[in-house]
mmCIF file of the N, C-alpha and C atoms, coordinates in Angstrom:
data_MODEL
# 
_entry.id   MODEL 
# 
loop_
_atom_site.group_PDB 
_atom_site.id 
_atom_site.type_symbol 
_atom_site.label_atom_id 
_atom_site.label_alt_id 
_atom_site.label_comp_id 
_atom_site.label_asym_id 
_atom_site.label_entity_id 
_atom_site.label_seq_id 
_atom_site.pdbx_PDB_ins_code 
_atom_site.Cartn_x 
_atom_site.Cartn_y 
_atom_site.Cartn_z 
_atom_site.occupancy 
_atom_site.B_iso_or_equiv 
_atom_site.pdbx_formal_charge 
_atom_site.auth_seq_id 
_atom_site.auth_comp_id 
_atom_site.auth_asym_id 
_atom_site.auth_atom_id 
_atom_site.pdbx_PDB_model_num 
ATOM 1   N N  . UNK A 1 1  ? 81.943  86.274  111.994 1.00 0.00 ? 1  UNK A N  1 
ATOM 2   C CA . UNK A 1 1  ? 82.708  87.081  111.050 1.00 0.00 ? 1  UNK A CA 1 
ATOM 3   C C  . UNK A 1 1  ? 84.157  86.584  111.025 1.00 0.00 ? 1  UNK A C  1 
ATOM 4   N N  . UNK A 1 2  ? 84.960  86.984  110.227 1.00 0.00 ? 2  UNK A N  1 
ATOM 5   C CA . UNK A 1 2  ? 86.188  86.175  109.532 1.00 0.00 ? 2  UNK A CA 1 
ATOM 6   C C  . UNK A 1 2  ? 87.410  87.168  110.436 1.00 0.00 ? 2  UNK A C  1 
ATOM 7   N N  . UNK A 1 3  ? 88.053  86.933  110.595 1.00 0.00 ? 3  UNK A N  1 
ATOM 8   C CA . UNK A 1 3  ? 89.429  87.634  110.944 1.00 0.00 ? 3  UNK A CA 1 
ATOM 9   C C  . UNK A 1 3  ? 89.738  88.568  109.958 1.00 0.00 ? 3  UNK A C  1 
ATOM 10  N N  . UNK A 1 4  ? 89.368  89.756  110.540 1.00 0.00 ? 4  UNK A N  1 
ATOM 11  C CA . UNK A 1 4  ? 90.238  90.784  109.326 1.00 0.00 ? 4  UNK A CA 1 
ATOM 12  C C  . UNK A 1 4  ? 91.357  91.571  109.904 1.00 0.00 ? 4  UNK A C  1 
ATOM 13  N N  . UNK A 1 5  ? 92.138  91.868  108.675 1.00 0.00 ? 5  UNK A N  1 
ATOM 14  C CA . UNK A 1 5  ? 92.929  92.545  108.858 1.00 0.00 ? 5  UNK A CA 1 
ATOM 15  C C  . UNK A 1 5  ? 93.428  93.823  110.180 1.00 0.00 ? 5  UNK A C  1 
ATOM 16  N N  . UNK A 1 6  ? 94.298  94.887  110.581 1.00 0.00 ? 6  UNK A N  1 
ATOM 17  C CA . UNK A 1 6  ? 94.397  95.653  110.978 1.00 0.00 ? 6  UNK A CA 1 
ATOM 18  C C  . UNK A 1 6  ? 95.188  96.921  110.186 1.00 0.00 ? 6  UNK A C  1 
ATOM 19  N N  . UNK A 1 7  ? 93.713  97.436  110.152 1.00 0.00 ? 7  UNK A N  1 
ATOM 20  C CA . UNK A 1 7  ? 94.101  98.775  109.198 1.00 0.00 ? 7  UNK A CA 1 
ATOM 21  C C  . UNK A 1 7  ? 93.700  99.858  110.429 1.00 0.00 ? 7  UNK A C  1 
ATOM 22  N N  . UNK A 1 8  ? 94.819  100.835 110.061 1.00 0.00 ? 8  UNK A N  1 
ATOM 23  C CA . UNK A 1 8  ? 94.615  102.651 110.402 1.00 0.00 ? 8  UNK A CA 1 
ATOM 24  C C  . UNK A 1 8  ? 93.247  103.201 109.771 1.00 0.00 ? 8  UNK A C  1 
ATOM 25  N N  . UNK A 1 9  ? 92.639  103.739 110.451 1.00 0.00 ? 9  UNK A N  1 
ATOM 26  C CA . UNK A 1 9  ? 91.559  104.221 110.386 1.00 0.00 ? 9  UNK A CA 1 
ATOM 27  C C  . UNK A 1 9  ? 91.249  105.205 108.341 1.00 0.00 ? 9  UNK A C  1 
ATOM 28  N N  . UNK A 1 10 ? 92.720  105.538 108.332 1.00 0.00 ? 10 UNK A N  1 
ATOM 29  C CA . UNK A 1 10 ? 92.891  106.350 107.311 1.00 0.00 ? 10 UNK A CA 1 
ATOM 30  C C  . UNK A 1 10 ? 93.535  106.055 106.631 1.00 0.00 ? 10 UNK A C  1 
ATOM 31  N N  . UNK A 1 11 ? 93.653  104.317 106.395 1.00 0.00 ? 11 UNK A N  1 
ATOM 32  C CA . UNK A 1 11 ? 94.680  103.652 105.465 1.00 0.00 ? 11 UNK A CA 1 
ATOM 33  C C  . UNK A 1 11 ? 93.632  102.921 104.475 1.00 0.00 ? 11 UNK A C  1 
ATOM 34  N N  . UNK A 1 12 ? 93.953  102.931 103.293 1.00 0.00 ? 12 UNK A N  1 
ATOM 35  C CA . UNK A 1 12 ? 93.464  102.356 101.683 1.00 0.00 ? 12 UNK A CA 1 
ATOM 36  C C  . UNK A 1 12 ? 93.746  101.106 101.690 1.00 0.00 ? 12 UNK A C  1 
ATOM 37  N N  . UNK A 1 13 ? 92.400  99.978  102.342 1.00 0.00 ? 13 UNK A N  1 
ATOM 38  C CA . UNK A 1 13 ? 93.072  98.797  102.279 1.00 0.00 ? 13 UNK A CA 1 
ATOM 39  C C  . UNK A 1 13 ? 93.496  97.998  101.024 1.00 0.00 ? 13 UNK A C  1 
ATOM 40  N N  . UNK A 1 14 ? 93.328  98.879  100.178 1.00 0.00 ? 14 UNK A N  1 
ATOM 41  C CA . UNK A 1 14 ? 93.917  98.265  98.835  1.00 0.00 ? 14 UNK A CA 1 
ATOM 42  C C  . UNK A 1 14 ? 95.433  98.240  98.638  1.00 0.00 ? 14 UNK A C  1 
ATOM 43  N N  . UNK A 1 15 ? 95.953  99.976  98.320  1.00 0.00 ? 15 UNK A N  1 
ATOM 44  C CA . UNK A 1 15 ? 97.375  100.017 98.273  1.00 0.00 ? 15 UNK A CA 1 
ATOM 45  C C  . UNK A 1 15 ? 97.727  100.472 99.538  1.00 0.00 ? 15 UNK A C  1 
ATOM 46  N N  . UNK A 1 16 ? 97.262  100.699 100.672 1.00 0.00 ? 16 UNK A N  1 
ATOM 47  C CA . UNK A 1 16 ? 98.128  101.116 101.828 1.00 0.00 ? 16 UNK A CA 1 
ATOM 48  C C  . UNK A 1 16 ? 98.608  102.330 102.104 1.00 0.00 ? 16 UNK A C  1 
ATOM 49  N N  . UNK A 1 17 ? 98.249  103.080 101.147 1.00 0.00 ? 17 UNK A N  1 
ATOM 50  C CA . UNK A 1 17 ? 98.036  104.492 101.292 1.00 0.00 ? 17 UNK A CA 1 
ATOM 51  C C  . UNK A 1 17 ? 97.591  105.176 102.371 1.00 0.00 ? 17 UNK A C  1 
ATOM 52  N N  . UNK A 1 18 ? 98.310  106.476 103.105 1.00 0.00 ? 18 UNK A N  1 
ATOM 53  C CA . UNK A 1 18 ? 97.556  107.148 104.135 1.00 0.00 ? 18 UNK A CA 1 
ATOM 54  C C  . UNK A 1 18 ? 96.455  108.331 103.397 1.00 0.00 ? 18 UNK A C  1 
ATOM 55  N N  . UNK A 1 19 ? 95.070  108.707 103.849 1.00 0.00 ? 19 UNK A N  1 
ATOM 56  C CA . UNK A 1 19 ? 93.840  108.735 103.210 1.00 0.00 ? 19 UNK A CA 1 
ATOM 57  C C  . UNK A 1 19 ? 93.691  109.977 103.876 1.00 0.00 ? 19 UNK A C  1 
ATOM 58  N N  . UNK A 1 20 ? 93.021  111.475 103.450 1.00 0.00 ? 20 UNK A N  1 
ATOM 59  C CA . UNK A 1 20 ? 91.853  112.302 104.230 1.00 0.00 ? 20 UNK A CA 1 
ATOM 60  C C  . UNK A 1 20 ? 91.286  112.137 104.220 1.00 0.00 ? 20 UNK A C  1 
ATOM 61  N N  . UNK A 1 21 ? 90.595  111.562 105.569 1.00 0.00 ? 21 UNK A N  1 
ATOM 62  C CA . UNK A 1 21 ? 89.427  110.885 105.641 1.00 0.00 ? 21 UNK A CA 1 
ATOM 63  C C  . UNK A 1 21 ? 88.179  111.837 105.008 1.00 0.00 ? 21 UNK A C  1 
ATOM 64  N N  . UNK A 1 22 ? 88.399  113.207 105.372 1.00 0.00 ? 22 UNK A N  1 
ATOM 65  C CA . UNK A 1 22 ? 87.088  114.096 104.912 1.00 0.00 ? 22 UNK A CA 1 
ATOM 66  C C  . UNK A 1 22 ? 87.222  114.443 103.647 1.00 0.00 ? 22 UNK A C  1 
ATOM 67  N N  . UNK A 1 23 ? 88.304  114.538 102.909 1.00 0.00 ? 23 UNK A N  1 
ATOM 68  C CA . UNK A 1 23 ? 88.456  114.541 101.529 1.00 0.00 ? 23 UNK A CA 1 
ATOM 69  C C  . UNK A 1 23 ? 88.185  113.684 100.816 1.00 0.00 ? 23 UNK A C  1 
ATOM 70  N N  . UNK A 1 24 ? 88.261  111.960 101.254 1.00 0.00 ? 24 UNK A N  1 
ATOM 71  C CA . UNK A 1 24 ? 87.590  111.156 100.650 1.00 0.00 ? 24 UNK A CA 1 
ATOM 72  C C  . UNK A 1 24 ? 86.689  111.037 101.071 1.00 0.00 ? 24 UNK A C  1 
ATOM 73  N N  . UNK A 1 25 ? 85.614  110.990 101.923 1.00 0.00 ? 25 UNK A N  1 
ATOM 74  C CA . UNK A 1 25 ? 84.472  111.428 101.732 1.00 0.00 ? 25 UNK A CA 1 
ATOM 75  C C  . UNK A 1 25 ? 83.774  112.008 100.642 1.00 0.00 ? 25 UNK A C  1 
ATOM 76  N N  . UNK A 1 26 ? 84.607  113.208 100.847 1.00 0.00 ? 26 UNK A N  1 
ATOM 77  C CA . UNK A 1 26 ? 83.711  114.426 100.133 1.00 0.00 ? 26 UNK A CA 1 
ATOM 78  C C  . UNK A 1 26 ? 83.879  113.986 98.472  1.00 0.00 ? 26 UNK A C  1 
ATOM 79  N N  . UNK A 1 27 ? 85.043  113.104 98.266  1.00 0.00 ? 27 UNK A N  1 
ATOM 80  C CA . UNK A 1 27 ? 84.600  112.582 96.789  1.00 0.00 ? 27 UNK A CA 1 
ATOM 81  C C  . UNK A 1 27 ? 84.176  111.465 96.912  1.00 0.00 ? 27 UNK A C  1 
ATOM 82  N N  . UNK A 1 28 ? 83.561  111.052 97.687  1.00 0.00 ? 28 UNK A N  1 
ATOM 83  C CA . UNK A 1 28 ? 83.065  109.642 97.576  1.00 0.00 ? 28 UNK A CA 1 
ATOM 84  C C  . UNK A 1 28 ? 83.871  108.312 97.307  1.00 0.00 ? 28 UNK A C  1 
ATOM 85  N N  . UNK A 1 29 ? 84.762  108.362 97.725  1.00 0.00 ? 29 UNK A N  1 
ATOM 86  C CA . UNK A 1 29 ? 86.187  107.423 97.976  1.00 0.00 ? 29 UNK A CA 1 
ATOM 87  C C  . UNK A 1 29 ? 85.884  106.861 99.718  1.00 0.00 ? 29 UNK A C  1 
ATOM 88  N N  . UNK A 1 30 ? 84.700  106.544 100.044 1.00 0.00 ? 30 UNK A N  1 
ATOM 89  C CA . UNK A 1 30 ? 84.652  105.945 101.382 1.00 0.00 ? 30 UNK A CA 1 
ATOM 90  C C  . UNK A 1 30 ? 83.496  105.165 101.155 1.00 0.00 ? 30 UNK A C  1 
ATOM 91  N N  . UNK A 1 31 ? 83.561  103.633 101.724 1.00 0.00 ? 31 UNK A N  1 
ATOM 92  C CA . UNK A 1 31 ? 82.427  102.450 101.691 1.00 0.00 ? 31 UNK A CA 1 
ATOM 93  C C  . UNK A 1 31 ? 82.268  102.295 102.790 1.00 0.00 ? 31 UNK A C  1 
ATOM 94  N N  . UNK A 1 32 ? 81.094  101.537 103.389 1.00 0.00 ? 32 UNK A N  1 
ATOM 95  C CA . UNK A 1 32 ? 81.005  100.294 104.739 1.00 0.00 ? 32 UNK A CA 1 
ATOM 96  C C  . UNK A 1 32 ? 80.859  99.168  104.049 1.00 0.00 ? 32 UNK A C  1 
ATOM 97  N N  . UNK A 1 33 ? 81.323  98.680  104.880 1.00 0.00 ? 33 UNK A N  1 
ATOM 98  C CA . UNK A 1 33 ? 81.864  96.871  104.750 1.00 0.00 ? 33 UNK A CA 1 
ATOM 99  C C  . UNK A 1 33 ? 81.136  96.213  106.074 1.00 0.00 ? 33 UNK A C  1 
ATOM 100 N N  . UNK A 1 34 ? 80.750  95.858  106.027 1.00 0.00 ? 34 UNK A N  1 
ATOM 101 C CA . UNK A 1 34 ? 80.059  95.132  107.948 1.00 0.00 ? 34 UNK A CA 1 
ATOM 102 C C  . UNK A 1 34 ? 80.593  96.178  108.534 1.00 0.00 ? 34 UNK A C  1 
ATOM 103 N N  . UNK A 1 35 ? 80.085  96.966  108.594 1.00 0.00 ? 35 UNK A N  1 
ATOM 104 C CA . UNK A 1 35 ? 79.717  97.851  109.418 1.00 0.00 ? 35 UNK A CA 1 
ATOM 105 C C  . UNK A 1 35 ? 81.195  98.854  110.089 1.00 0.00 ? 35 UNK A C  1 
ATOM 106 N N  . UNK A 1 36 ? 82.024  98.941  108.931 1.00 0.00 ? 36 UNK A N  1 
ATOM 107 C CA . UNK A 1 36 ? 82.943  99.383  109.032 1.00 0.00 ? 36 UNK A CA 1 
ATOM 108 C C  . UNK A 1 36 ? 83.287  100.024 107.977 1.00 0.00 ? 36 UNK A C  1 
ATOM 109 N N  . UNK A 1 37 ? 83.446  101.837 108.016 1.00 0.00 ? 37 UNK A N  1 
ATOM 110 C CA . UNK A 1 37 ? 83.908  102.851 106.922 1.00 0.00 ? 37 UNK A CA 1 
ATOM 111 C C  . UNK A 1 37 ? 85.093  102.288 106.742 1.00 0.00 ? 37 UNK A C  1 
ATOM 112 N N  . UNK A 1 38 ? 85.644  102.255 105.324 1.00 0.00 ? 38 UNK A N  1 
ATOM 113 C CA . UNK A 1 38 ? 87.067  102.543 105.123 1.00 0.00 ? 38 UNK A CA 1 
ATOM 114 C C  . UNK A 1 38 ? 87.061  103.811 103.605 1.00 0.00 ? 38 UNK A C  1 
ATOM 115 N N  . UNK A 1 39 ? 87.877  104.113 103.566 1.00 0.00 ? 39 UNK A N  1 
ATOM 116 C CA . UNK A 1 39 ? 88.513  105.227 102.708 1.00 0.00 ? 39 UNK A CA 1 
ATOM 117 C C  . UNK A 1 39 ? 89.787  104.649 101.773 1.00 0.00 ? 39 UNK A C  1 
ATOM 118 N N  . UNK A 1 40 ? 89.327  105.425 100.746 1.00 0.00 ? 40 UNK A N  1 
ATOM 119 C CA . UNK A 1 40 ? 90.550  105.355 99.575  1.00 0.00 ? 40 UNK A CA 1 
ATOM 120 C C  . UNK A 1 40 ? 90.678  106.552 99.063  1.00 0.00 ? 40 UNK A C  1 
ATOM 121 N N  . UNK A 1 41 ? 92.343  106.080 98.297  1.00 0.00 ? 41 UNK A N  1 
ATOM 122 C CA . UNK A 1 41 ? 92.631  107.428 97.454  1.00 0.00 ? 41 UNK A CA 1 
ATOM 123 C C  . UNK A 1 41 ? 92.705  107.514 96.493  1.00 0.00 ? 41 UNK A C  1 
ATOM 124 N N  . UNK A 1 42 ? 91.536  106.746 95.711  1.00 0.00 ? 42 UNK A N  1 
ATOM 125 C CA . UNK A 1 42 ? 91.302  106.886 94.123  1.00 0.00 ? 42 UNK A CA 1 
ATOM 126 C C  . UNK A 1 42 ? 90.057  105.591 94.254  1.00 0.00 ? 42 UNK A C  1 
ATOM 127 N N  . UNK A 1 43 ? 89.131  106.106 92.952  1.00 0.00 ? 43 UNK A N  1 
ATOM 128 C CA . UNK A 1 43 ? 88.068  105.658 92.287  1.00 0.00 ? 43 UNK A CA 1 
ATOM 129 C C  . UNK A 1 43 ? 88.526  103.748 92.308  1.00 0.00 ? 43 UNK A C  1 
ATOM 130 N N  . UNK A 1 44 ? 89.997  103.386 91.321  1.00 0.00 ? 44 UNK A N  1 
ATOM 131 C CA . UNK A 1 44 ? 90.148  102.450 91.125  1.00 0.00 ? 44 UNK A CA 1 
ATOM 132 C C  . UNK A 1 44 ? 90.288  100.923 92.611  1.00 0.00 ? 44 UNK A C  1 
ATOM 133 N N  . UNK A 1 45 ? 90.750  102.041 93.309  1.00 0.00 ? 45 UNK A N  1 
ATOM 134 C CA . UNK A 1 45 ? 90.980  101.133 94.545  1.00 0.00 ? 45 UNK A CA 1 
ATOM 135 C C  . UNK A 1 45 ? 89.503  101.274 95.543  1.00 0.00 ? 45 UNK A C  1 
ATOM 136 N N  . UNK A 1 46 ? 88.581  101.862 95.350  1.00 0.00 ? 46 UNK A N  1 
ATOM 137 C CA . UNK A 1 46 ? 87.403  101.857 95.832  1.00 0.00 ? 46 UNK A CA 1 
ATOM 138 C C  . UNK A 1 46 ? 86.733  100.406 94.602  1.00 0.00 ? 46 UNK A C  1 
ATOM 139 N N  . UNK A 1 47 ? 86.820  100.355 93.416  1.00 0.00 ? 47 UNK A N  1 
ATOM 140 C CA . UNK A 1 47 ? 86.087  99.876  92.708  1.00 0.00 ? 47 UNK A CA 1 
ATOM 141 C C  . UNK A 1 47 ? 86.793  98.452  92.796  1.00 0.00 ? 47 UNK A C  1 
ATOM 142 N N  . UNK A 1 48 ? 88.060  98.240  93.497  1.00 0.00 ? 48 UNK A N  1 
ATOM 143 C CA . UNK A 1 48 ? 88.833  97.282  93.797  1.00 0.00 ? 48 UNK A CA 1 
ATOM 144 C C  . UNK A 1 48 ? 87.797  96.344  95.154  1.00 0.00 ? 48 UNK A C  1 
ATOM 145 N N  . UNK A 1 49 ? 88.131  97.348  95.722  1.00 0.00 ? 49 UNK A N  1 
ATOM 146 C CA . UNK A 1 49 ? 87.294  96.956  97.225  1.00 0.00 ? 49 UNK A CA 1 
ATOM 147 C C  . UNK A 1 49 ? 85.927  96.421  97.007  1.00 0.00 ? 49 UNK A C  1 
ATOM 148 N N  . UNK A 1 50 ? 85.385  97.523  96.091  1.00 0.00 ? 50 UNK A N  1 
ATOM 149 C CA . UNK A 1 50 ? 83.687  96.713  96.124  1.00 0.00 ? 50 UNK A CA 1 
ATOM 150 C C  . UNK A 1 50 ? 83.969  95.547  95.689  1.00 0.00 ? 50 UNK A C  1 
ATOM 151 N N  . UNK A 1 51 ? 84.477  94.892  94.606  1.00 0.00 ? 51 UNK A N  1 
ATOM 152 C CA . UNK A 1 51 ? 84.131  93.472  93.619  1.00 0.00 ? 51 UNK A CA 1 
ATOM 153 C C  . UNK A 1 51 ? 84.552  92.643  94.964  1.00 0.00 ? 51 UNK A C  1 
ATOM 154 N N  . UNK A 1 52 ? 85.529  92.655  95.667  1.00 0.00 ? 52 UNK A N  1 
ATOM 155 C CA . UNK A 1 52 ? 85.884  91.663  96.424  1.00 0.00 ? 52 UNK A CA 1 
ATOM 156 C C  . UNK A 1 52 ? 86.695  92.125  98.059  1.00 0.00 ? 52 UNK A C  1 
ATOM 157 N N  . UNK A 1 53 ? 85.822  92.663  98.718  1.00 0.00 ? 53 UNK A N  1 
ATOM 158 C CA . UNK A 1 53 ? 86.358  92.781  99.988  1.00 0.00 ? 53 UNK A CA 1 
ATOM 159 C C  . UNK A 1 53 ? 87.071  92.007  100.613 1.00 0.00 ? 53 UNK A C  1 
ATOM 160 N N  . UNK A 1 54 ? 86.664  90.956  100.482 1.00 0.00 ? 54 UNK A N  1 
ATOM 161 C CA . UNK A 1 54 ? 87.215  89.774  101.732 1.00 0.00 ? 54 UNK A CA 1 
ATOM 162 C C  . UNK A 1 54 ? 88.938  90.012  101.011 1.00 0.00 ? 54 UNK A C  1 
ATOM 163 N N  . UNK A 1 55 ? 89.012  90.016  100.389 1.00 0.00 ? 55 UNK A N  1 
ATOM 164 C CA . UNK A 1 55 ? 90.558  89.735  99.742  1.00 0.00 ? 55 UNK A CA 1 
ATOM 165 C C  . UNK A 1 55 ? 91.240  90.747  100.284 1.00 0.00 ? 55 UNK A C  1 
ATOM 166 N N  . UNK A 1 56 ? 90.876  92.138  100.354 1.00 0.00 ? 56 UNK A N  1 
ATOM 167 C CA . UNK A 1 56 ? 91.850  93.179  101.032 1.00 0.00 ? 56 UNK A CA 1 
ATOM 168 C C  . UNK A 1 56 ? 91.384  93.311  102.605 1.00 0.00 ? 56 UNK A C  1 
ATOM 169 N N  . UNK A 1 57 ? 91.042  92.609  103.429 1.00 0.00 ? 57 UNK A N  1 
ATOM 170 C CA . UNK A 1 57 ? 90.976  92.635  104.592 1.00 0.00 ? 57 UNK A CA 1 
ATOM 171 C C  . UNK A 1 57 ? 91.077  91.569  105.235 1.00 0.00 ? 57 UNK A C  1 
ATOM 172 N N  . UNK A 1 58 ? 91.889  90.656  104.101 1.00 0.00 ? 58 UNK A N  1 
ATOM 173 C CA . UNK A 1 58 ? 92.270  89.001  104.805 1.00 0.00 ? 58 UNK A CA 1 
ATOM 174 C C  . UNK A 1 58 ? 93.510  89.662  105.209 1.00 0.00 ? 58 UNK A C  1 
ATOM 175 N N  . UNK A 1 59 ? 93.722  88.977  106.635 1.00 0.00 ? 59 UNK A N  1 
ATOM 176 C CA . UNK A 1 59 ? 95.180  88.963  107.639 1.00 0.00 ? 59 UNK A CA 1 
ATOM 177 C C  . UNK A 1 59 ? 96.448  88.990  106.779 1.00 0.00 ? 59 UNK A C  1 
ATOM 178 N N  . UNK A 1 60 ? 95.953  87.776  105.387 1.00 0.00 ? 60 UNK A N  1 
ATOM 179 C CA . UNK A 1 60 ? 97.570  87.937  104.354 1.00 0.00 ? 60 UNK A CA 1 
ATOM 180 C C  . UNK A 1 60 ? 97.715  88.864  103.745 1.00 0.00 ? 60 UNK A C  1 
ATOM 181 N N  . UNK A 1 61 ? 96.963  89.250  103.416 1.00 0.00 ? 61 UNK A N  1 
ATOM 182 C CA . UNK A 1 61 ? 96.834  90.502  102.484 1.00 0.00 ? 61 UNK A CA 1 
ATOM 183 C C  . UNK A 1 61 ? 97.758  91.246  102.988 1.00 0.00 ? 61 UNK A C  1 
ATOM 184 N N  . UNK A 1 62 ? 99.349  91.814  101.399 1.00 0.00 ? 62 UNK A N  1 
ATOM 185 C CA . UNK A 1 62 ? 100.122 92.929  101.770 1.00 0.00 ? 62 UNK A CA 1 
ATOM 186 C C  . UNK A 1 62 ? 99.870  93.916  100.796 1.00 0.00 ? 62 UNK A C  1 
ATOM 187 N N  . UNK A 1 63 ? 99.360  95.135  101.302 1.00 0.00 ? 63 UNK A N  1 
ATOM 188 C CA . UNK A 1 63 ? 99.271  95.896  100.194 1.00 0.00 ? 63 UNK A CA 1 
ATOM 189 C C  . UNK A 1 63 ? 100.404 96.631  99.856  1.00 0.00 ? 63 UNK A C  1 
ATOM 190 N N  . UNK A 1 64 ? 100.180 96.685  98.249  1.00 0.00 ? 64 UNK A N  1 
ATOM 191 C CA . UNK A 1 64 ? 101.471 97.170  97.384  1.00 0.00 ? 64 UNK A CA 1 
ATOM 192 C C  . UNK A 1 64 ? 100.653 98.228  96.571  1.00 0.00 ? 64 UNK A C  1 
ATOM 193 N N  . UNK A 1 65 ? 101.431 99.802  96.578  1.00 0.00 ? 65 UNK A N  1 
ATOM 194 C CA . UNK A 1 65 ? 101.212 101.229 95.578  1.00 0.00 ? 65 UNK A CA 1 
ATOM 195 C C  . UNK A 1 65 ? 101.921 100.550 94.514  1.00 0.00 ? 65 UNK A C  1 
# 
């Protein structure tokens, strides 16, 4: 597996946002990725994540709101 990033358990690896984890849940704003939940705080940055993971959990990756 590739070097990923270091994200907070409750951070949006898209924009970097801090996340409820049970609130996104409960709208379905949470994926696994190899075997790892992450959470977002909107539809768009979930639909971000699916097309291309590797890109928001590469080490360069800075996320910008």
């Amino acid at each position: 597996m590739a070097e990923r990033r270091e994200l907070g358990p409750n951070e949006d690896p898209v924009c970097g946002m801090t996340v409820d984890i049970e609130q996104a849940r409960a709208k379905g704003l949470a994926t696994v990725s190899e075997g790892v939940e992450y959470v977002f705080c909107g539809k768009g940055c979930v639909l971000e994540f699916r097309d291309d993971p590797a890109t928001y959990l590469d080490p360069a990756f800075v996320p910008s709101m």
